[in-house]
N, CA, C and O atoms as a Tripos MOL2 file, in Angstrom:
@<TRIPOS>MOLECULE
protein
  304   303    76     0     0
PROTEIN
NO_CHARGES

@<TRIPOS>ATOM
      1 N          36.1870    7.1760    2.5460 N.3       1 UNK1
      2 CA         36.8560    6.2140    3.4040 C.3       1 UNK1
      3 C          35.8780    5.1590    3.9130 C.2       1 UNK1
      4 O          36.2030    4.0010    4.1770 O.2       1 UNK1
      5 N          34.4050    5.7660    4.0480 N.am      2 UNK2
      6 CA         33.5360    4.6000    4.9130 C.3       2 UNK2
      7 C          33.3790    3.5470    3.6400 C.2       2 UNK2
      8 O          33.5940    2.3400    3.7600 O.2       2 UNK2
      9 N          32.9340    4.2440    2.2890 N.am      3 UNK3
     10 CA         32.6110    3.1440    1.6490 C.3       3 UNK3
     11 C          33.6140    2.2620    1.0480 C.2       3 UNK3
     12 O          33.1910    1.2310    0.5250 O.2       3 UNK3
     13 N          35.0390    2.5270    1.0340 N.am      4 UNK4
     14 CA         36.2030    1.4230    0.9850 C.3       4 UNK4
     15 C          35.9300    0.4150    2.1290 C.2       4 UNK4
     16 O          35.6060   -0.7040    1.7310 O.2       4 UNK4
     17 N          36.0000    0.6000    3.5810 N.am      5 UNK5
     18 CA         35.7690   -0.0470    4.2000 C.3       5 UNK5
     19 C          34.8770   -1.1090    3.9910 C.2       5 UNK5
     20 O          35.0480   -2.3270    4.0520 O.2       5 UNK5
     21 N          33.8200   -0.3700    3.7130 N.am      6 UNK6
     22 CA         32.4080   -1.0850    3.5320 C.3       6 UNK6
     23 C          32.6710   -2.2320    2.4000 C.2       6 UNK6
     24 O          32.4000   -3.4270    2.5200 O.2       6 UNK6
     25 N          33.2490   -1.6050    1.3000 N.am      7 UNK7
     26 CA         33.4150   -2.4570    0.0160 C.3       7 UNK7
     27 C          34.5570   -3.6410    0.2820 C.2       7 UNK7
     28 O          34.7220   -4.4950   -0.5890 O.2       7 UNK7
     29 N          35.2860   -3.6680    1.4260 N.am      8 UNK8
     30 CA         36.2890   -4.9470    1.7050 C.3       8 UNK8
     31 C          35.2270   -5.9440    2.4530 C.2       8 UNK8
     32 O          35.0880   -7.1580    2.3070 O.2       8 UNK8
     33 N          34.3150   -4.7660    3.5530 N.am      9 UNK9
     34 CA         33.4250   -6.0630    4.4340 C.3       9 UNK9
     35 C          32.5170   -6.8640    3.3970 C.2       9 UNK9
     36 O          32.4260   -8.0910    3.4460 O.2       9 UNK9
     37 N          31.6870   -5.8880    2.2220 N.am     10 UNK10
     38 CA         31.0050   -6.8640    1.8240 C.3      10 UNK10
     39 C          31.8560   -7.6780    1.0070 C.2      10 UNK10
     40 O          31.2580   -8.7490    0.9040 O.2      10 UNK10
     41 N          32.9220   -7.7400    0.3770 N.am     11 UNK11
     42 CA         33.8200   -8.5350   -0.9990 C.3      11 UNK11
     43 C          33.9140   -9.3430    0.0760 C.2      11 UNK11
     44 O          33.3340  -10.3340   -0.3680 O.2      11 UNK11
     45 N          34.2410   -9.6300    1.2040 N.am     12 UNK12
     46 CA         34.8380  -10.7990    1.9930 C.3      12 UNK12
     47 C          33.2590  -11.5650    2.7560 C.2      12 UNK12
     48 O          33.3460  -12.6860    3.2570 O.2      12 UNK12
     49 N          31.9430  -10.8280    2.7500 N.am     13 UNK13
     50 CA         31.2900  -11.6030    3.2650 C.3      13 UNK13
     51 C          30.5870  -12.2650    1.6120 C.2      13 UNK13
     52 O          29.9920  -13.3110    1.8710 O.2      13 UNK13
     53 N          30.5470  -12.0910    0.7940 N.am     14 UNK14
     54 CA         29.9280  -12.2190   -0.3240 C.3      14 UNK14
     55 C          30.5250  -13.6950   -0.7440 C.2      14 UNK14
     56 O          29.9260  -14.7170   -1.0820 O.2      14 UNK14
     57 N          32.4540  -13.3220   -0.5420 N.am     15 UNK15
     58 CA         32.9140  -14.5610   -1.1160 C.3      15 UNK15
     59 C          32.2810  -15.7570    0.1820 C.2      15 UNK15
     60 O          31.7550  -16.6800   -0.4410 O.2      15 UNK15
     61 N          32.2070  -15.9360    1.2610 N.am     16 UNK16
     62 CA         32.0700  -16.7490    2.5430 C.3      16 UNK16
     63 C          30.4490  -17.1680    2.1720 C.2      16 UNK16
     64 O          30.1220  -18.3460    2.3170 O.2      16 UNK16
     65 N          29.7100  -16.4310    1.8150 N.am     17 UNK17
     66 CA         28.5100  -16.6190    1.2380 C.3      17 UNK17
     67 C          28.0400  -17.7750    0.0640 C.2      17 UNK17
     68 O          27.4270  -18.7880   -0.2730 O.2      17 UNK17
     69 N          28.8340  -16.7500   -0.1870 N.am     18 UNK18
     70 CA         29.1890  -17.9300   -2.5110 C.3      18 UNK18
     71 C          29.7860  -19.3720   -2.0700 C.2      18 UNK18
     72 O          29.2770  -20.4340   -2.4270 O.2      18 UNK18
     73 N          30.8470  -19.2750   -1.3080 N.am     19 UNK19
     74 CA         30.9280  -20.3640   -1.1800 C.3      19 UNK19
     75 C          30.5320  -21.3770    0.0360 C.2      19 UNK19
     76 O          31.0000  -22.5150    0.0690 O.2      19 UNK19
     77 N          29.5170  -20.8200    1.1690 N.am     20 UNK20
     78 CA         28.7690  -21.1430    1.2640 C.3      20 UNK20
     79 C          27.5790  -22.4700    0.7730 C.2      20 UNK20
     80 O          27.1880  -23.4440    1.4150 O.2      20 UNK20
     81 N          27.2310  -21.9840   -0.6750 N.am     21 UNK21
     82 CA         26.1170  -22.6070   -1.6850 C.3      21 UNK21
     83 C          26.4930  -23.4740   -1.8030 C.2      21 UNK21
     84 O          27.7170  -23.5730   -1.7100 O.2      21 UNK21
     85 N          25.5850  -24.8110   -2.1210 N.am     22 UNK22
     86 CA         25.5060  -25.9390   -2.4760 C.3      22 UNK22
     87 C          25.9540  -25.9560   -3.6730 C.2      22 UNK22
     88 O          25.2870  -25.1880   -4.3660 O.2      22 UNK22
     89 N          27.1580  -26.7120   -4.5200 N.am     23 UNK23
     90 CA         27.1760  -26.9560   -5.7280 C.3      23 UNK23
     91 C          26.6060  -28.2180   -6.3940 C.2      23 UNK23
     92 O          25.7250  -28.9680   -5.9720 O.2      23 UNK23
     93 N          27.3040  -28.2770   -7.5130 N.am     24 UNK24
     94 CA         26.4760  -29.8020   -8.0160 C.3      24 UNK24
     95 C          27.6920  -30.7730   -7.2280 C.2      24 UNK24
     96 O          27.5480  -31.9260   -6.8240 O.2      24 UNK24
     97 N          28.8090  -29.9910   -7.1610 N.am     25 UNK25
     98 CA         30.3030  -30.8370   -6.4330 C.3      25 UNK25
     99 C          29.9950  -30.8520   -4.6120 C.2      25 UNK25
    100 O          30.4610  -31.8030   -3.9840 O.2      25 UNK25
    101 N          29.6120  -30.3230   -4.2440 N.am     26 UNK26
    102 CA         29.2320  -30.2380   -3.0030 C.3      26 UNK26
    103 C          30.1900  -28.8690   -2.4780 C.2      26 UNK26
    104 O          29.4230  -27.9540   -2.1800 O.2      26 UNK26
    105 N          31.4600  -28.5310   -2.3090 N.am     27 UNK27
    106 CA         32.4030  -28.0910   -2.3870 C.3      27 UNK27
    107 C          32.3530  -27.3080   -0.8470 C.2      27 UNK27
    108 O          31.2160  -27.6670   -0.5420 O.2      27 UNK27
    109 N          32.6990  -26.6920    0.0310 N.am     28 UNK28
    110 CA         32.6480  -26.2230    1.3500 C.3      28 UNK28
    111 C          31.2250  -26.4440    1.8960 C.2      28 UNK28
    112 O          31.0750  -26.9960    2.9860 O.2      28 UNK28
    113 N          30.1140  -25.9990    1.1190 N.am     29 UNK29
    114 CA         29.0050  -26.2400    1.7250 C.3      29 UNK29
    115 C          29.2920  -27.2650    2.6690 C.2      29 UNK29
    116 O          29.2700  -26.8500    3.8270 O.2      29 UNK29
    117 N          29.5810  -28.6010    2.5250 N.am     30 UNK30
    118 CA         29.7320  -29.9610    2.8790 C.3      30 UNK30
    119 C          30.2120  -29.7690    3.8670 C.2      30 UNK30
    120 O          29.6460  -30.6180    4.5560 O.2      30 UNK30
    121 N          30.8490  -29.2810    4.4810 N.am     31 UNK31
    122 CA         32.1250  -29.2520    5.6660 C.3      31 UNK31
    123 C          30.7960  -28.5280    6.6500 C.2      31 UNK31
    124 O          30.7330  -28.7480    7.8600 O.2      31 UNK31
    125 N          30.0800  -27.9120    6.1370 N.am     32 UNK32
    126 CA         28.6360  -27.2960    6.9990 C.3      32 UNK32
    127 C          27.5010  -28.3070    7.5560 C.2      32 UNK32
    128 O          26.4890  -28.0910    8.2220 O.2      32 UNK32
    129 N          28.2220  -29.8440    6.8720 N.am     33 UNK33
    130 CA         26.3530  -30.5330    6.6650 C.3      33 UNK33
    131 C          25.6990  -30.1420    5.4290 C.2      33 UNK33
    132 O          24.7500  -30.7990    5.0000 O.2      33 UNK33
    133 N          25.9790  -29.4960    5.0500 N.am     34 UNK34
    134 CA         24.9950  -29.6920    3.3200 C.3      34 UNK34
    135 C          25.1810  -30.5410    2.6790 C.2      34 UNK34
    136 O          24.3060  -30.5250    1.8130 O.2      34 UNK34
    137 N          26.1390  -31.7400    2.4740 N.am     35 UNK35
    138 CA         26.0070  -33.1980    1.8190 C.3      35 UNK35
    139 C          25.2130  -33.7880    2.6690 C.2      35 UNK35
    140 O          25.0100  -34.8510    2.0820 O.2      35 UNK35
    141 N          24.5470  -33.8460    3.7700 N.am     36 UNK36
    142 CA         23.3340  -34.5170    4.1640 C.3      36 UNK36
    143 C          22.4270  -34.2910    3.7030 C.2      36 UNK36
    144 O          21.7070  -35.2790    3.5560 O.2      36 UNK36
    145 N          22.0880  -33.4990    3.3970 N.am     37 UNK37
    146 CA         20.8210  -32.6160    2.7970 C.3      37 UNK37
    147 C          20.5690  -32.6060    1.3610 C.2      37 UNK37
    148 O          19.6620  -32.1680    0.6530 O.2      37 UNK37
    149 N          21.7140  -33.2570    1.1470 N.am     38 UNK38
    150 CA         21.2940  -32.9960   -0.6490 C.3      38 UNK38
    151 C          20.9290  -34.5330   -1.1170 C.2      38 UNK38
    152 O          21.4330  -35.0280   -2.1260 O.2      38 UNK38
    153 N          20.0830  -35.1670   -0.3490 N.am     39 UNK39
    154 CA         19.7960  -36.2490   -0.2650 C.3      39 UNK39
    155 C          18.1120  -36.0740   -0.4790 C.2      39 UNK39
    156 O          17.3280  -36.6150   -1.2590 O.2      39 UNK39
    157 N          17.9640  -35.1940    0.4470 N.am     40 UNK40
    158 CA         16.2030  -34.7480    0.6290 C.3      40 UNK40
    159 C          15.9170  -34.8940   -0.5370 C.2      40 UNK40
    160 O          15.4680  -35.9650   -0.9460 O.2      40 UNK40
    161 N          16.1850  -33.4890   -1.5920 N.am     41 UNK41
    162 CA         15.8690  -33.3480   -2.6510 C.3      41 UNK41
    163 C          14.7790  -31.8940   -2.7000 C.2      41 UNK41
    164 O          13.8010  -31.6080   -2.0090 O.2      41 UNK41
    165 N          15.3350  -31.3010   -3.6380 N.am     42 UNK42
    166 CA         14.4750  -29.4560   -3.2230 C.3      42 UNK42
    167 C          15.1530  -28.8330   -2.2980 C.2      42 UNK42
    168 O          15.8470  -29.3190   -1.4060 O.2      42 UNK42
    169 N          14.8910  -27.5630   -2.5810 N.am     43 UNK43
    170 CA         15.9870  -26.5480   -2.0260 C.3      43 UNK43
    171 C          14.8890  -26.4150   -0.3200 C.2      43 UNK43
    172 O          13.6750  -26.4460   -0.1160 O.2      43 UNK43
    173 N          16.1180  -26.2640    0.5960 N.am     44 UNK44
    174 CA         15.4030  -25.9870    1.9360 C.3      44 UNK44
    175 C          14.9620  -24.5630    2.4240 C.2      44 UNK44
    176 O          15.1530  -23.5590    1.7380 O.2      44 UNK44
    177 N          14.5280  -24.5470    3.3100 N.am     45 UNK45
    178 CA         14.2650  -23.0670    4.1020 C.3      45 UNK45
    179 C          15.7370  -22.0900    3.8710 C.2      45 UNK45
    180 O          15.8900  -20.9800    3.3610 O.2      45 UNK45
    181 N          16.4550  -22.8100    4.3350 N.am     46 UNK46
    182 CA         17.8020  -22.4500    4.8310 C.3      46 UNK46
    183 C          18.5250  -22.1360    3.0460 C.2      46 UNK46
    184 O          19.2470  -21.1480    2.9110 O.2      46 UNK46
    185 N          18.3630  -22.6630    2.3350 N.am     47 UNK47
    186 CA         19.2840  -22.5540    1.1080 C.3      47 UNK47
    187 C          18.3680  -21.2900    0.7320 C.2      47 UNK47
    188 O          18.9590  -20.3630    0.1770 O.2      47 UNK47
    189 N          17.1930  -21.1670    0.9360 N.am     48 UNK48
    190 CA         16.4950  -20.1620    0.0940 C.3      48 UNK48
    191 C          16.7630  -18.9670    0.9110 C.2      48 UNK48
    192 O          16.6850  -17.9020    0.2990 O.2      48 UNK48
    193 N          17.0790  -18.9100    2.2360 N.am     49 UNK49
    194 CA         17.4920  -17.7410    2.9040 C.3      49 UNK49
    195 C          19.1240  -17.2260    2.8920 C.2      49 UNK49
    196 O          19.7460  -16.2680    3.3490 O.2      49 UNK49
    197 N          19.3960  -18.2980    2.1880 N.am     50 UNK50
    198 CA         21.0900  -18.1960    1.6570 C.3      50 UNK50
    199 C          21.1380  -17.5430    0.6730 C.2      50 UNK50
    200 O          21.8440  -16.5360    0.6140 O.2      50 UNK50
    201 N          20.3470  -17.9940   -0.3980 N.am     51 UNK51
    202 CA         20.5010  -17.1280   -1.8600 C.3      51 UNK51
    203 C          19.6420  -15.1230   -1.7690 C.2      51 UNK51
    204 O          19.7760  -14.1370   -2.4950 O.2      51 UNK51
    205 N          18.8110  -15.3990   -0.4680 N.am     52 UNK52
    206 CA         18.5760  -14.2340   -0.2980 C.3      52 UNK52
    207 C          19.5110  -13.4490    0.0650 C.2      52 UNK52
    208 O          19.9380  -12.5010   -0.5940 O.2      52 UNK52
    209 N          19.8730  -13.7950    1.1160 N.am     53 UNK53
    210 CA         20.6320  -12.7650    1.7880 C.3      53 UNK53
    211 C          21.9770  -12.7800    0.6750 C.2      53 UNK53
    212 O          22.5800  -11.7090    0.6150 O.2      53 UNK53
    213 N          22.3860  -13.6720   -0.0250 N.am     54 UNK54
    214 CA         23.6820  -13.6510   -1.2800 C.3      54 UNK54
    215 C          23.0600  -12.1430   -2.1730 C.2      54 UNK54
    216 O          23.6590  -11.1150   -2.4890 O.2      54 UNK54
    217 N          21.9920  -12.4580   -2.3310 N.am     55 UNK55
    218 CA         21.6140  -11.2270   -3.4960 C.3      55 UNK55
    219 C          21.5490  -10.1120   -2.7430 C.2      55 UNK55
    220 O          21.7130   -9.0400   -3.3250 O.2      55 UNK55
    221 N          21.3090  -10.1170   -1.3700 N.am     56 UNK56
    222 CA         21.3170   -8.6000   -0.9240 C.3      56 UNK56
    223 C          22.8560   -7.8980   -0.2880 C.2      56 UNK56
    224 O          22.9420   -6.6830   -0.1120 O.2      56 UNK56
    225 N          23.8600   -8.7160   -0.0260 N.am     57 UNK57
    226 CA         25.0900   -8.2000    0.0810 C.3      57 UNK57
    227 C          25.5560   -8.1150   -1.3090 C.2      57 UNK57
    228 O          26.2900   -7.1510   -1.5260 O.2      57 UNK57
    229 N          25.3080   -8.8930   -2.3100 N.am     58 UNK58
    230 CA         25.5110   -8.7100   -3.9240 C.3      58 UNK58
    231 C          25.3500   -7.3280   -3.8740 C.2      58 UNK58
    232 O          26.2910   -6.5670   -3.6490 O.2      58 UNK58
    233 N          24.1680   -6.9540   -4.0790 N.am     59 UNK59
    234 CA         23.6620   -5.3220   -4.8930 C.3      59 UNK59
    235 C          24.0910   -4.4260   -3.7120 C.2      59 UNK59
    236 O          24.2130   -3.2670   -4.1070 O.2      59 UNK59
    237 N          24.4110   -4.5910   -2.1490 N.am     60 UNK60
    238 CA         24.8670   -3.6360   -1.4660 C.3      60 UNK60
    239 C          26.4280   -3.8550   -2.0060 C.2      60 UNK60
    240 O          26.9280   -2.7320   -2.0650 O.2      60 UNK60
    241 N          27.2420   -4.7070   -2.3570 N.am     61 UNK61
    242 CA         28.3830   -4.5080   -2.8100 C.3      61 UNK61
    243 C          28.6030   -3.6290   -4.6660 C.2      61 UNK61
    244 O          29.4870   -2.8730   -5.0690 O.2      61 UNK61
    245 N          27.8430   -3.9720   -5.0960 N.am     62 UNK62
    246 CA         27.7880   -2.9340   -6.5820 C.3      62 UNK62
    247 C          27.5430   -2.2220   -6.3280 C.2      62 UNK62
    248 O          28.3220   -1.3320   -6.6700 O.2      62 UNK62
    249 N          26.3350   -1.7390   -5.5220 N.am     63 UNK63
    250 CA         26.0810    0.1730   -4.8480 C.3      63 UNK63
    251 C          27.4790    0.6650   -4.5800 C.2      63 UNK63
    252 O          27.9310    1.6750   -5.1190 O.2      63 UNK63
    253 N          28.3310   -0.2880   -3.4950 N.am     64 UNK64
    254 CA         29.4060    0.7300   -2.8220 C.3      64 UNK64
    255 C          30.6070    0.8070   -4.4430 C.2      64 UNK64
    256 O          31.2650    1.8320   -4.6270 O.2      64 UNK64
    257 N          30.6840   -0.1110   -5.2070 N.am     65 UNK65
    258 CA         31.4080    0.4690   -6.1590 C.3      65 UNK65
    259 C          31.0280    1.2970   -6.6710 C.2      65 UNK65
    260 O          31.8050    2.2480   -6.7590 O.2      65 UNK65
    261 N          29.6320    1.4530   -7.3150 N.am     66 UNK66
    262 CA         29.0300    2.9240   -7.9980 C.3      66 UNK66
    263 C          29.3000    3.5820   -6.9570 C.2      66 UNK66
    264 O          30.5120    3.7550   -7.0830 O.2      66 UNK66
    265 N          29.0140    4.0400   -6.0650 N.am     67 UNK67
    266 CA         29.1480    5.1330   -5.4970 C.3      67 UNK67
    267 C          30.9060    5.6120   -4.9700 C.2      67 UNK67
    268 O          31.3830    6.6930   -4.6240 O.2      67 UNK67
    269 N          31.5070    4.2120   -5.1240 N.am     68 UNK68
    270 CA         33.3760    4.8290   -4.8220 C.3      68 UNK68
    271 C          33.4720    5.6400   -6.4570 C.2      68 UNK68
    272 O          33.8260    6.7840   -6.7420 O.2      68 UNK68
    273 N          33.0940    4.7370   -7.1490 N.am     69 UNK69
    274 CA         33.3180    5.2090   -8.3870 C.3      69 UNK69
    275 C          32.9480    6.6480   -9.1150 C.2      69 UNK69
    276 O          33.7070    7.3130   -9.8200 O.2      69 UNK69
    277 N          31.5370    6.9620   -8.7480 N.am     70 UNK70
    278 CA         31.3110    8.8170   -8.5050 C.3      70 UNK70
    279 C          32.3040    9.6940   -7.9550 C.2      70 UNK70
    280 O          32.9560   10.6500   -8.3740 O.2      70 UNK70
    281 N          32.2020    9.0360   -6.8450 N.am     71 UNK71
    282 CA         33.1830    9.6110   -5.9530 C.3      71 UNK71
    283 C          34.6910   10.1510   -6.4690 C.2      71 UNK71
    284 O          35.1800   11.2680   -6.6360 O.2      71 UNK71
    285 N          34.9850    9.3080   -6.5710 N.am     72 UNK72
    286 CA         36.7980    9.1850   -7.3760 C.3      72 UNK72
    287 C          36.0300   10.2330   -8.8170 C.2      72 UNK72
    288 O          36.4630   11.3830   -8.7420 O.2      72 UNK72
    289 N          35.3330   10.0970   -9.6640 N.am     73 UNK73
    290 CA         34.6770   10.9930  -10.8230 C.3      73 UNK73
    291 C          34.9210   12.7660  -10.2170 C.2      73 UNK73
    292 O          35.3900   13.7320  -10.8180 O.2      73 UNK73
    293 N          34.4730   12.6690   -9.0480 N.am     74 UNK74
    294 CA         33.9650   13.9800   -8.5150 C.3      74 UNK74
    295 C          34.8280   14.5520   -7.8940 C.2      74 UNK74
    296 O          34.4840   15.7220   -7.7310 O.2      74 UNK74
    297 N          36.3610   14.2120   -7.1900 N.am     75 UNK75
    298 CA         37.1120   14.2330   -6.8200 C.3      75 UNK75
    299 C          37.7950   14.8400   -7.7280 C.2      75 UNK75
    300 O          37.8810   16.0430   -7.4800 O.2      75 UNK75
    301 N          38.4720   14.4290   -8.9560 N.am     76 UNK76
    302 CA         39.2190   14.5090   -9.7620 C.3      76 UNK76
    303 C          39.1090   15.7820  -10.8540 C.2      76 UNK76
    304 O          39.9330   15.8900  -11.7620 O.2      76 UNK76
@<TRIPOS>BOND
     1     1     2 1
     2     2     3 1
     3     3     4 2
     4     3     5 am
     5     5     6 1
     6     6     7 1
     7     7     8 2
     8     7     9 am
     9     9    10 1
    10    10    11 1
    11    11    12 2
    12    11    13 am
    13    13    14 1
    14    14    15 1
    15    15    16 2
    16    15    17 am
    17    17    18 1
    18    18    19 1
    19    19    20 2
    20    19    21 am
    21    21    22 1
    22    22    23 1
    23    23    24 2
    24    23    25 am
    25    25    26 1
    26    26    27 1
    27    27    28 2
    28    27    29 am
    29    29    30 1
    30    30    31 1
    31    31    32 2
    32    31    33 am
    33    33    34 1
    34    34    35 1
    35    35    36 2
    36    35    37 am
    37    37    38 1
    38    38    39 1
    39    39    40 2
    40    39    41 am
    41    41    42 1
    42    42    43 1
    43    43    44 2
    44    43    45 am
    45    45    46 1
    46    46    47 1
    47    47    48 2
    48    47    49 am
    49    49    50 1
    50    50    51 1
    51    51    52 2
    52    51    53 am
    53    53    54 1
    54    54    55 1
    55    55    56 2
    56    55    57 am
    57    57    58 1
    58    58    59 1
    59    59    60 2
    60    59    61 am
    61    61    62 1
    62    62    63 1
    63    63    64 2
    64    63    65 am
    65    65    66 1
    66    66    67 1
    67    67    68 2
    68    67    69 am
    69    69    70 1
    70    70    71 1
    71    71    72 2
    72    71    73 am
    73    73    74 1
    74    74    75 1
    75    75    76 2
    76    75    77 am
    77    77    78 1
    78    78    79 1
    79    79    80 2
    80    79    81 am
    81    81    82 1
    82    82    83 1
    83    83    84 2
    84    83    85 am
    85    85    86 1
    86    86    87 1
    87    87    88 2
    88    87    89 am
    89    89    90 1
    90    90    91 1
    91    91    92 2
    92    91    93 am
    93    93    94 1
    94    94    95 1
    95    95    96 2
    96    95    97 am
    97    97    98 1
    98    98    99 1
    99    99   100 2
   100    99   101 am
   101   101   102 1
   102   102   103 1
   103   103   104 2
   104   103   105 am
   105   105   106 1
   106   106   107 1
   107   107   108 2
   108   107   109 am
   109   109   110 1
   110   110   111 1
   111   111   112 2
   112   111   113 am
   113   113   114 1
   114   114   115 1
   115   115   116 2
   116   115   117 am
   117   117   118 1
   118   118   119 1
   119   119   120 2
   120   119   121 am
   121   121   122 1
   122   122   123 1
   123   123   124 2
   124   123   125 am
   125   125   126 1
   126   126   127 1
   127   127   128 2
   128   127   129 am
   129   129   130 1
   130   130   131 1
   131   131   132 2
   132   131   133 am
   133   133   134 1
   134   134   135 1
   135   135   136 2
   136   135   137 am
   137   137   138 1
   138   138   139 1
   139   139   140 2
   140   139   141 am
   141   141   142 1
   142   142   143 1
   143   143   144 2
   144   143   145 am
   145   145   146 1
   146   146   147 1
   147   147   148 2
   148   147   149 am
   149   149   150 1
   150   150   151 1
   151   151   152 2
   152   151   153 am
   153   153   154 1
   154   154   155 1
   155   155   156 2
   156   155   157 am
   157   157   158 1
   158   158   159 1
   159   159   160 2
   160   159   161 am
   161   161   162 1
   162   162   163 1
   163   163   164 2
   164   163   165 am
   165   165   166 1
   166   166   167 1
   167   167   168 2
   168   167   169 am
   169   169   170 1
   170   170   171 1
   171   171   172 2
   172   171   173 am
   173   173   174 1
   174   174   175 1
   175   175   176 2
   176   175   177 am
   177   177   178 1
   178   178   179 1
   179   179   180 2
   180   179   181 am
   181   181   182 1
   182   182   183 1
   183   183   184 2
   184   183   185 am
   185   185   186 1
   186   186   187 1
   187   187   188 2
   188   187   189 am
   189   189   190 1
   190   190   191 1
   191   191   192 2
   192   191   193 am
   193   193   194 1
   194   194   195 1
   195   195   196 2
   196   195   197 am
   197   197   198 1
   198   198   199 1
   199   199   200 2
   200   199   201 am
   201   201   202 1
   202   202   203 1
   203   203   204 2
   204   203   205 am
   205   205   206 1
   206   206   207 1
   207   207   208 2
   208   207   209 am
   209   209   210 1
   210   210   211 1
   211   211   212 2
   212   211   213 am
   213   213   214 1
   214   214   215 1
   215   215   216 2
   216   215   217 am
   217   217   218 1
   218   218   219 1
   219   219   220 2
   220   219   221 am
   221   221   222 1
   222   222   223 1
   223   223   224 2
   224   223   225 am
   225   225   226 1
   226   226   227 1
   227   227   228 2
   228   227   229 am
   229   229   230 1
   230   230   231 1
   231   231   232 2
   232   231   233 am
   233   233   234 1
   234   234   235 1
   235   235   236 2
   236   235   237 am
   237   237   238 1
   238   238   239 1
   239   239   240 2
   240   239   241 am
   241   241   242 1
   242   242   243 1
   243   243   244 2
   244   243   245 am
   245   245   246 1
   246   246   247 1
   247   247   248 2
   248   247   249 am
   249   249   250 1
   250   250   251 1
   251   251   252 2
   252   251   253 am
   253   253   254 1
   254   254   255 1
   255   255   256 2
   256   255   257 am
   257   257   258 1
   258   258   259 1
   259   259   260 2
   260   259   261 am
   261   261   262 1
   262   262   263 1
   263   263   264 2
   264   263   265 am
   265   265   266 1
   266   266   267 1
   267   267   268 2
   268   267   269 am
   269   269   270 1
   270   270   271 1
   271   271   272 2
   272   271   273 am
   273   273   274 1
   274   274   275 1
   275   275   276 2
   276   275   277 am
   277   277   278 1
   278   278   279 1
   279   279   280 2
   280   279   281 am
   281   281   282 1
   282   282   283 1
   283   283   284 2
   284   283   285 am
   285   285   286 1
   286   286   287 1
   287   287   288 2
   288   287   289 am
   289   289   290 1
   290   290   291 1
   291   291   292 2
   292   291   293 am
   293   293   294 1
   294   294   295 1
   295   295   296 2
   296   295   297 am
   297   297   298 1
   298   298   299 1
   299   299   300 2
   300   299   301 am
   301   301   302 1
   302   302   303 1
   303   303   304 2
@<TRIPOS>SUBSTRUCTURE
     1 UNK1         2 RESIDUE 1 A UNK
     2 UNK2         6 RESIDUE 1 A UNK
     3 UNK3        10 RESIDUE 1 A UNK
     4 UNK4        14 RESIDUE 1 A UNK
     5 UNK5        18 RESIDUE 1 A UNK
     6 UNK6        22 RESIDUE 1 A UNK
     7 UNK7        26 RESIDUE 1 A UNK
     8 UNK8        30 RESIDUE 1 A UNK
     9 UNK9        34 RESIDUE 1 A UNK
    10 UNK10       38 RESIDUE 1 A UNK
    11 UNK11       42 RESIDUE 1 A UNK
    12 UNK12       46 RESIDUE 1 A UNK
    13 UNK13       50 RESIDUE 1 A UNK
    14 UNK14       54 RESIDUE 1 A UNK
    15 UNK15       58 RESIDUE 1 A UNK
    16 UNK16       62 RESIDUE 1 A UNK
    17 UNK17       66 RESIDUE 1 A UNK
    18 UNK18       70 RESIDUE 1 A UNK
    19 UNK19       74 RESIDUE 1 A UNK
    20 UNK20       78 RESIDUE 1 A UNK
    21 UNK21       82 RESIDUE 1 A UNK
    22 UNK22       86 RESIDUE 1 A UNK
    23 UNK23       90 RESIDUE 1 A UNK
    24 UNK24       94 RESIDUE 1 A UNK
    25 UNK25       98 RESIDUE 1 A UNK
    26 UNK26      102 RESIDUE 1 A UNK
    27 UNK27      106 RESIDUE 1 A UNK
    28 UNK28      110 RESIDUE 1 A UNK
    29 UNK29      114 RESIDUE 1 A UNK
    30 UNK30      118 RESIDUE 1 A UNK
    31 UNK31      122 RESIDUE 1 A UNK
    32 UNK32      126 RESIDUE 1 A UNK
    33 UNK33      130 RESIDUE 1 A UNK
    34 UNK34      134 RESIDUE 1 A UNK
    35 UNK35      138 RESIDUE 1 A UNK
    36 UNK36      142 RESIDUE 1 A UNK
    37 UNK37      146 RESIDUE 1 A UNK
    38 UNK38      150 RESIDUE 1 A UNK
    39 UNK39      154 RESIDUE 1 A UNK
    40 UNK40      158 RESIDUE 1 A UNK
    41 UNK41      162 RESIDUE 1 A UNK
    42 UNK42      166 RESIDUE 1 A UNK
    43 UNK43      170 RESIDUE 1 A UNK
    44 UNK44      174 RESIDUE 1 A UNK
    45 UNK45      178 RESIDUE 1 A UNK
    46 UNK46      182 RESIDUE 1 A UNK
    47 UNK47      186 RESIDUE 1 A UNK
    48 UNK48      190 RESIDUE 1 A UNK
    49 UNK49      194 RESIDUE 1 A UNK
    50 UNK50      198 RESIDUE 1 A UNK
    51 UNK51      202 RESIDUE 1 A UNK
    52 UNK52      206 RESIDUE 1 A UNK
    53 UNK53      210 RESIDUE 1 A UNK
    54 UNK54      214 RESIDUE 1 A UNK
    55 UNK55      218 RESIDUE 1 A UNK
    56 UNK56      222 RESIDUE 1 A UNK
    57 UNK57      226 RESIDUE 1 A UNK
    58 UNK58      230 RESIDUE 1 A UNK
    59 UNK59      234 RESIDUE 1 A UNK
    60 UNK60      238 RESIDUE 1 A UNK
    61 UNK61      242 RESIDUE 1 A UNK
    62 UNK62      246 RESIDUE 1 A UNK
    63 UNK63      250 RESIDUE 1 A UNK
    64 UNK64      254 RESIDUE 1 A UNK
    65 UNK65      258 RESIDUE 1 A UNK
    66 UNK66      262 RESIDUE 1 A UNK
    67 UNK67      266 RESIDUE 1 A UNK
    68 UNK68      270 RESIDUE 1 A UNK
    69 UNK69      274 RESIDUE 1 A UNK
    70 UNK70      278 RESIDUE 1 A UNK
    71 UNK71      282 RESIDUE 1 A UNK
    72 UNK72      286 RESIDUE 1 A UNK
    73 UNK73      290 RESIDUE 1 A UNK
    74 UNK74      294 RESIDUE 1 A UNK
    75 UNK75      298 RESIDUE 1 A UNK
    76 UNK76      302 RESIDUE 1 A UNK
């Protein structure tokens, strides 16, 4: 039960994340202030702590499927 839970919080912070990112279209980022910024040129402090923290709710969200997925294996 915890890791269903878990697996809706991260699917919903992951997508808010993703789209988050700067595209080449600009696309929500923009509504943040990131079409100001993409003027500078080079990725900022802030974008590089974006794609971090993206990759670490990433692989905590594939953990909680492997592990629902044992689970449901071991169950059955």
């Amino acid at each position: 039960m915890g890791f269903s839970i878990a697996l809706i919080v991260f699917s919903g912070l992951l997508m808010l994340l993703v789209l988050m990112h700067k595209g080449k279209g600009g696309g929500l980022s923009d509504m943040f202030g990131g079409g100001m910024q993409s003027s500078v040129g080079g990725s900022s402090v802030a974008e590089r702590n974006l794609d971090r923290i993206t990759i670490v709710v990433a692989l905590l969200w594939f953990a909680c499927i492997v592990v629902l997925g044992l689970l449901m294996k071991l169950d059955s």
